[in-house]
C-alpha positions in Angstrom: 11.3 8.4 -19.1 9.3 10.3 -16.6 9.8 13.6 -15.6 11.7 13.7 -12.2 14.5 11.2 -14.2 14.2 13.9 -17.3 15.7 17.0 -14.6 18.0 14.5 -12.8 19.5 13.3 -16.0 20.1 16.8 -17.2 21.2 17.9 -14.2 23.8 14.3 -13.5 25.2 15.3 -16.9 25.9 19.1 -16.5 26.9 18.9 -12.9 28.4 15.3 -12.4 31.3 16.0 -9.1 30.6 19.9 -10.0 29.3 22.0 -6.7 26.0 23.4 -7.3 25.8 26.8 -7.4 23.0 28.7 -5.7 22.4 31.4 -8.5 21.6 31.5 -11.9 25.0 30.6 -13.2 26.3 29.5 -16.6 26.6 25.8 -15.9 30.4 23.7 -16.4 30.6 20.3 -17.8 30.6 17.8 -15.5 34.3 16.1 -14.8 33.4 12.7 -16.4 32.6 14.9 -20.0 36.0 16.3 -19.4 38.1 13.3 -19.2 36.3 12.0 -21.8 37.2 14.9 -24.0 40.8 14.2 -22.9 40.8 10.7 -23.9 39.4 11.7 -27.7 42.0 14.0 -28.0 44.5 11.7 -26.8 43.7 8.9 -28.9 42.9 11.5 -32.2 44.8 13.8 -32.3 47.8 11.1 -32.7 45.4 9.2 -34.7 45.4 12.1 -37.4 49.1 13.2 -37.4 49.4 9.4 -38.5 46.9 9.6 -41.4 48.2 13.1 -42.5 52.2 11.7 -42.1 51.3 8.3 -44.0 49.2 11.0 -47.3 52.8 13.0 -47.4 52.6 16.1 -49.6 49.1 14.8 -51.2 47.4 17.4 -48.7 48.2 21.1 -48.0 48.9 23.0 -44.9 45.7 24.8 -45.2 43.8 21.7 -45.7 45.7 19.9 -43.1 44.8 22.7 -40.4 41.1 22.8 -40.8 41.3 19.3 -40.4 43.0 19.8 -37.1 40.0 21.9 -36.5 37.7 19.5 -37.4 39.1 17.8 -34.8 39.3 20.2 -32.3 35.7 21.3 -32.7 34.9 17.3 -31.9 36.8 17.3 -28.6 34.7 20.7 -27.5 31.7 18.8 -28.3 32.4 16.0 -25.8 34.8 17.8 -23.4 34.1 21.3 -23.2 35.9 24.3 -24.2 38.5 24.2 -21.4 40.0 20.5 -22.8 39.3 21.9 -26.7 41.5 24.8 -25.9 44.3 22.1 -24.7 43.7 20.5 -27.4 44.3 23.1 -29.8 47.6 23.7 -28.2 48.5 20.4 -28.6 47.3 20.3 -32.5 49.3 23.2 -33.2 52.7 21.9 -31.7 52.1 18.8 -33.6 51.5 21.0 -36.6 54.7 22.7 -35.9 56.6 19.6 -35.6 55.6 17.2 -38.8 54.1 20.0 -41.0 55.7 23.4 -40.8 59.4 23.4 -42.1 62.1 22.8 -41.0 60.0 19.8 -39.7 60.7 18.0 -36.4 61.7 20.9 -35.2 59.4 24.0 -33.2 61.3 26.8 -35.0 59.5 28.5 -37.7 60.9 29.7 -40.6 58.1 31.2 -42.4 55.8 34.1 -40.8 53.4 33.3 -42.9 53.0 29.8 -41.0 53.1 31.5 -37.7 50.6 33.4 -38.6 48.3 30.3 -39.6 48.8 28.5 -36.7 48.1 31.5 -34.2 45.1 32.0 -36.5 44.1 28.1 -36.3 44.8 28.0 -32.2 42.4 31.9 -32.1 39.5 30.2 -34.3 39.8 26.8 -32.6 39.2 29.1 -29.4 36.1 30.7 -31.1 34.5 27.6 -32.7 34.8 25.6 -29.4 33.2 28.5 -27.3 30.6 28.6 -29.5 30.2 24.7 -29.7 29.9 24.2 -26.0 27.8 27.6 -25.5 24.9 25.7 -28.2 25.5 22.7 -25.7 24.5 24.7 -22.6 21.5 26.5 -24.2 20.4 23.1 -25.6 20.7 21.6 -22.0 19.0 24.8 -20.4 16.3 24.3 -22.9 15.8 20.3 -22.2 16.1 20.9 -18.4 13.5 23.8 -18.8 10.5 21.2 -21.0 11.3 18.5 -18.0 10.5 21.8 -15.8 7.6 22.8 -17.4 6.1 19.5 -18.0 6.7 19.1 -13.8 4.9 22.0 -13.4 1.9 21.0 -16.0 2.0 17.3 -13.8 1.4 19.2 -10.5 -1.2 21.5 -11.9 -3.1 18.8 -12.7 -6.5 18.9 -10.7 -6.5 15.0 -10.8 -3.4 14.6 -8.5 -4.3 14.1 -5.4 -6.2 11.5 -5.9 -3.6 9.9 -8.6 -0.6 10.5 -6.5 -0.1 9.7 -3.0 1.6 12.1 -0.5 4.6 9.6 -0.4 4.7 9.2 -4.3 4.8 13.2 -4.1 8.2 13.5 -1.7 9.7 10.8 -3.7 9.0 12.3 -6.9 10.6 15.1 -5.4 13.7 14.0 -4.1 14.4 12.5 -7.3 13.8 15.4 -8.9 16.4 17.3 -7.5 18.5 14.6 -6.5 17.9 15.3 -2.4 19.1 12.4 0.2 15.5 13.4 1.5 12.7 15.3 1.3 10.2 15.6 4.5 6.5 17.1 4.6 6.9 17.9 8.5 3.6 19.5 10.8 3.3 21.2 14.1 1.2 19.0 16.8 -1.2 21.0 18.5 -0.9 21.4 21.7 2.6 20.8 22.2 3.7 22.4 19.0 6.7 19.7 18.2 7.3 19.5 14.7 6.6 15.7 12.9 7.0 14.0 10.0 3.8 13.6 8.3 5.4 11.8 5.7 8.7 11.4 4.4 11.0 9.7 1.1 14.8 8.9 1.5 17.0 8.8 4.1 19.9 10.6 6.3 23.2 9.2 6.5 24.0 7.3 9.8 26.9 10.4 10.8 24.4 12.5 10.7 21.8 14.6 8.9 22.8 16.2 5.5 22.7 20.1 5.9 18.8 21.3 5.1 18.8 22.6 1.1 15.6 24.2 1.8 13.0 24.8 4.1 9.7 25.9 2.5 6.8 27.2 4.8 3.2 26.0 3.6 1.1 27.9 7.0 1.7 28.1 10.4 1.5 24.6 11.0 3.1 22.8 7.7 6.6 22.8 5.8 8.7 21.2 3.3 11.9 20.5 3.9 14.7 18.7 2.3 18.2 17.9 2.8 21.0 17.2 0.2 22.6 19.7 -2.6 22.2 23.4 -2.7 19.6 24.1 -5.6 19.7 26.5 -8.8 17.7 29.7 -8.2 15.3 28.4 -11.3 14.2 25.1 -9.6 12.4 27.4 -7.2 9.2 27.0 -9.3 9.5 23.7 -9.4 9.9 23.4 -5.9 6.9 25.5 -5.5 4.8 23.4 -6.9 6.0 20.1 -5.0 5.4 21.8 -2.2 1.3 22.5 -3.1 1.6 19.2 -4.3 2.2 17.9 -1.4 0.1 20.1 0.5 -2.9 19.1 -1.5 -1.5 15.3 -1.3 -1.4 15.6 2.8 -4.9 17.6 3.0 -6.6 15.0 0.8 -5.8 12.0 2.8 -6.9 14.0 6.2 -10.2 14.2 4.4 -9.7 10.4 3.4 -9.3 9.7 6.9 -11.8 12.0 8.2 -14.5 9.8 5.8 -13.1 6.9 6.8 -13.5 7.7 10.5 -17.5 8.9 9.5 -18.0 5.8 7.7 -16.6 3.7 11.0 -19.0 5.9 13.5 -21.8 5.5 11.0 -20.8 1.7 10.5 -21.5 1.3 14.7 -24.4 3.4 14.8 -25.8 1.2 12.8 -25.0 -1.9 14.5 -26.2 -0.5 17.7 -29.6 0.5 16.2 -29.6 -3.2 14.8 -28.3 -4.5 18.4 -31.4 -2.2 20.3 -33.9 -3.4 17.8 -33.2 -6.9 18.3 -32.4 -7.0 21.7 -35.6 -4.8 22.4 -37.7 -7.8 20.8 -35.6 -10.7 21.9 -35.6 -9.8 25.5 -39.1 -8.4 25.8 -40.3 -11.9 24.1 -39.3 -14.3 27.4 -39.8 -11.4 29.5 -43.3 -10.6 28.9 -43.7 -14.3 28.9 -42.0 -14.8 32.4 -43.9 -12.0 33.8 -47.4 -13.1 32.4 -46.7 -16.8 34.0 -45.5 -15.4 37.4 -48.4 -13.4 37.4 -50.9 -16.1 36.4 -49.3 -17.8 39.1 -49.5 -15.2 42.5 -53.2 -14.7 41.5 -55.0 -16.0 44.6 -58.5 -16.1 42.8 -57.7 -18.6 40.7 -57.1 -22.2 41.4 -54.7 -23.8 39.1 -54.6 -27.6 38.1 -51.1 -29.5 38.6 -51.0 -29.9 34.7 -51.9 -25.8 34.2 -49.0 -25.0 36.9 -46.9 -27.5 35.2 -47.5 -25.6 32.0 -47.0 -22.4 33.2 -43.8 -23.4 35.0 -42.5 -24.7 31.9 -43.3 -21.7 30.0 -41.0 -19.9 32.6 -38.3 -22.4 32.2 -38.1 -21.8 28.4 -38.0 -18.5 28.2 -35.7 -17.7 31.4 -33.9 -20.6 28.7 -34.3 -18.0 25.8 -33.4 -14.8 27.6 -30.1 -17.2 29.2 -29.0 -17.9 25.2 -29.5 -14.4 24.0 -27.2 -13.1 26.6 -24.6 -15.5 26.5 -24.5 -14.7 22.4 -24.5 -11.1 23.3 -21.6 -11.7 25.4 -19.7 -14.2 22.9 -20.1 -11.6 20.4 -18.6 -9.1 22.7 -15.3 -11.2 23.4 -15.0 -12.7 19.8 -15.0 -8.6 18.5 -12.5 -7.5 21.0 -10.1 -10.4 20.8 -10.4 -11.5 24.2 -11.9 -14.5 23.5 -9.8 -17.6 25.4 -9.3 -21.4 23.5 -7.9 -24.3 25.6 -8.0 -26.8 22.4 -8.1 -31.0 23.8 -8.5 -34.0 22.4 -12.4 -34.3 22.6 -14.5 -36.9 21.4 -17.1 -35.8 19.2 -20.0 -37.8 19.6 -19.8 -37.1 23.3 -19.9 -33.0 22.5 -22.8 -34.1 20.2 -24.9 -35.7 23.0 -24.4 -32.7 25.4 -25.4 -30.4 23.1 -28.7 -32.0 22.5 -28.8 -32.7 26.7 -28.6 -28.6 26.7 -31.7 -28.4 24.2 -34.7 -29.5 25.7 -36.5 -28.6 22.5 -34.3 -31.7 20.3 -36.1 -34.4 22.0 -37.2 -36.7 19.3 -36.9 -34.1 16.8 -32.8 -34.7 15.7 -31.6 -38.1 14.0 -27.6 -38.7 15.0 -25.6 -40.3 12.8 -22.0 -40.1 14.5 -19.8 -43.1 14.7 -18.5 -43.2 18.3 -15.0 -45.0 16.5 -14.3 -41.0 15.0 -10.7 -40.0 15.9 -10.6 -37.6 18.7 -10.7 -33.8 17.7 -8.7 -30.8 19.0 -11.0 -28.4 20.2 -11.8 -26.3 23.3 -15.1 -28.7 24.6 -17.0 -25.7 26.1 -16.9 -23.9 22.4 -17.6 -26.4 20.4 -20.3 -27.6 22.2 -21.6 -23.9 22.4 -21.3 -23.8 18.8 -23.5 -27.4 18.1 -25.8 -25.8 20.8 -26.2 -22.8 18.4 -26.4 -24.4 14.8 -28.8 -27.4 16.5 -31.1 -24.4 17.6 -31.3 -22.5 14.2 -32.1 -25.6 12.6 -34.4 -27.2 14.8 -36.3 -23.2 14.3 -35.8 -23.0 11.1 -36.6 -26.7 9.5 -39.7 -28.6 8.5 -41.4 -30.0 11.9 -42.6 -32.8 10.1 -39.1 -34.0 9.3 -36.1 -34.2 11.7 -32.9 -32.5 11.7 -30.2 -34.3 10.8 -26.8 -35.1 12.5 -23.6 -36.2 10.5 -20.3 -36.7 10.7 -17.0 -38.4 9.4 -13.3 -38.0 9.7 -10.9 -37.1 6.6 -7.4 -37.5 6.6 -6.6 -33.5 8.5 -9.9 -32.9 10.0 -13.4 -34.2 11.0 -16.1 -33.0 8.9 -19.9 -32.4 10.6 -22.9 -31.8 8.7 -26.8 -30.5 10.7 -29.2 -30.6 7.8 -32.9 -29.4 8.1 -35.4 -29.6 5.8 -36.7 -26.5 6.2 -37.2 -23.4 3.2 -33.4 -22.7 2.9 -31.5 -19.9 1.7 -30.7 -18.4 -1.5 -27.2 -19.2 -2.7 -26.4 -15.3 -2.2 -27.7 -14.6 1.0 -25.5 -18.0 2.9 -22.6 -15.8 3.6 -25.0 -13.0 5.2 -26.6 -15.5 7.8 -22.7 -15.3 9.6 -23.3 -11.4 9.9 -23.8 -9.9 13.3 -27.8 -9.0 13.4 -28.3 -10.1 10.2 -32.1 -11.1 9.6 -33.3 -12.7 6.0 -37.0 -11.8 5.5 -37.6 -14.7 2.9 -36.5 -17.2 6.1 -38.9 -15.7 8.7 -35.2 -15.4 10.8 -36.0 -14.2 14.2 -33.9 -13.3 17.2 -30.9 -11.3 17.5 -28.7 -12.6 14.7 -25.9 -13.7 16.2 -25.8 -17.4 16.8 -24.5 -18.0 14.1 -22.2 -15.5 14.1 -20.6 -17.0 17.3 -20.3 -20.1 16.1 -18.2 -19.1 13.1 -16.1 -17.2 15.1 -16.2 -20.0 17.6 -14.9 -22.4 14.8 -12.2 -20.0 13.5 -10.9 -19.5 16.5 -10.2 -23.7 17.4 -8.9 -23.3 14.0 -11.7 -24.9 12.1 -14.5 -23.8 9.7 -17.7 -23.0 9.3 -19.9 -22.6 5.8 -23.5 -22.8 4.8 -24.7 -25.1 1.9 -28.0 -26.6 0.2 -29.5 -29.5 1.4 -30.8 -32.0 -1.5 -34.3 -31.9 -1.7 -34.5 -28.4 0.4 -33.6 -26.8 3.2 -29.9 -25.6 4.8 -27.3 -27.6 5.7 -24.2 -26.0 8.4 -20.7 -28.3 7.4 -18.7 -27.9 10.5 -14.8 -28.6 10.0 -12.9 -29.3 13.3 -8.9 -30.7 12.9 -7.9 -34.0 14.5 -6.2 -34.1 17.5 -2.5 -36.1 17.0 
């Protein structure tokens, strides 16, 4: 049993429908102990005149009245001195009446028999005070362990890590059987009071009247709202509220790292992001300038096939410089959700051919191998093509120039599947997954550029609703499987 249910058991029992005093009181038993005392000596004390009527003469009055007392002692046990002094009453008149001559009457005719029952009805008095009295103490010292075993929990240096703030309120509310408990703190600024965190609930009439209200500072308090308290749960309450205190500080910290770890996170993308666009735009730029240049000089007279060249050289890397933006700018959308599908039927070969139209650098270096029967996919056309153009770029980069890059696809029974193989080194199984982080660069691959393509294109893919993963291809090299879903 843990501890909170320990106090709120001990305290249920004593104080069941009692009102809870606010000082150090001796404590009542609860009205359910009571009635069940009543019912004992209803059903017993009958129960015995029977047995003791049905033995005759076989036992004496003396040995008949401690028996009584026997009884009446059980009844304090389980009801309390209040119903064991009723039900020594009720013992003695039903001494008086089958016991003491003349018998079914309530006359007397012996003073020595008056004298034993007022004697039997003064020490059942004594015995039960003394039974229940144990019974308190006992319950004092149960309720005091479950206190100091709290308190022992609280202390514990451990806890705020253990424990959560909300574990904390609960733990307390429980404890001291609160309709709820609230860790409340003062916004700066406007200095309005909020619930930092909270456990329970107030009833829809309205809010229980506040039990206590326990300052921690100038800008933090417990509260709680239910039952009055005893004066010794004070302590306990004490320490729920460091608890909680320690609980709330802790996960500012928490937060606080957290928050570090985010700013630290995006500084170091955007030292990634500078260092690759400072190389992947200078490339094409210093190229571009170096051709214009080449060009303007007057001194020199250029052949058609050197301005051809030159002119080329331009093309490609205005070409380069057009594809690093445009993944800059993907990236940018696909991070802050703004990134807009309009999913079609679209045939895939068709995507296929534009995205090699788009790469001047696939000429004669990509075998297709897509049926132009496939089913139609759903997709957004200017993604998907975008993503081809992406993955067909890495490859044809990355993979043997001696061997082609290959194109496959087929349709399943949900989806189409696509497969661009090259035949380059590869990757390591472990290291697949990092080629889909943003600026991510594998030094055993030679990557170069900013490390996004294929970022975009995953998030591309996910977005239509598809997949993207990286596998081995047989006999070496990396292989993109694209999964796109039919259109119905």
């Amino acid at each position: 049993m843990s501890i909170s249910a320990r106090i709120e058991r001990v305290r249920s029992e004593d104080l069941l429908d009692e009102p809870v005093p606010t000082e150090r009181t001796p404590r009542g038993v609860g009205r359910r102990r009571q009635l069940a005392g009543l019912l004992v000596a209803a059903v017993g004390l009958p129960l015995l005149t029977l047995a003791l009527t049905w033995l005759g003469d076989g036992l004496s009055l003396e040995g008949q009245v401690l028996l009584y007392l026997l009884a009446v002692v059980g009844v304090a046990l389980v009801g309390g001195i209040a119903v064991a002094l009723v039900s020594a009453v009720a013992a003695a008149l039903l001494i008086n009446w089958w016991f003491v001559e003349p018998e079914h009457t309530l006359d007397i005719a012996h003073a020595d028999d008056l004298v034993a029952l007022a004697v039997f009805v003064a020490v059942a008095a004594i015995v039960s005070g003394a039974v229940e009295l144990a019974t308190r103490r006992a319950r004092v010292a149960e309720q005091a362990s479950a206190q100091a075993e709290t308190l022992s929990a609280l202390a514990r240096a451990d806890l705020a890590e253990q424990e959560s703030l909300h574990a904390i309120l609960e733990q307390a509310r429980a404890a001291f059987g609160m309709e709820s408990v609230a860790l409340k703190v003062r916004e700066r600024g406007s200095g309005v009071w909020t619930d930092a965190d909270s456990a329970g609930w107030a009833p829809a009439g309205g809010e229980a009247p506040l039990c206590f209200d326990v300052p921690l500072g100038p800008s933090m308090r417990l509260v709680g709202r239910g039952p009055a308290l005893f004066a010794e749960d004070q302590r306990v309450l004490a320490a729920f509220a460091g608890a909680a205190q320690t609980a709330y500080e802790g996960r500012r910290l928490g937060e606080q790292a957290r928050h570090a770890e985010s700013l630290a996170s995006v500084d170091r993308q955007r030292t990634a992001l500078l260092a690759a666009v400072g190389h992947d735009l200078r490339t094409p730029l210093a190229g571009i300038k170096a051709a214009v240049s080449s060009l303007r000089q007057s001194d020199v007279s250029w052949s058609a096939a050197e301005r051809d060249a030159l002119l080329a050289t331009i093309e490609q890397a205005a070409d380069r410089l057009d594809a690093v933006v445009g993944n800059l700018l993907d990236a940018s959308r696909l991070q802050a959700g703004a990134m807009s599908v309009r999913p079609e039927p679209v045939a895939l070969d068709e995507v296929v051919s534009a995205a090699l139209l788009a790469l001047p650098a696939a000429a004669g270096k990509v075998h297709v191998a897509v049926p132009d029967d496939l089913p139609l996919v759903l997709a957004d056309r200017g993604l998907l093509e975008r993503v081809l153009v992406n993955l067909l770029d890495n490859a044809l980069r990355h993979g043997a120039s001696e061997q082609p890059v290959e194109v496959r696809a087929f349709a399943g029974g949900e989806s189409a599947k696509l497969e661009i193989a090259d035949h380059g080194p590869g990757v390591s199984r472990d290291q697949r997954e990092r080629l889909f982080e943003p600026f991510g660069r594998l030094d055993d691959r030679g990557t170069t550029g900013v490390g996004l393509g294929l970022a975009v294109a995953r998030g591309f893919l996910e977005a239509m609703e598809g997949a993207l993963v990286a596998d081995a291809t047989p006999g070496g090299g990396l292989t993109m499987r694209l999964r796109v879903p039919l259109a119905r």
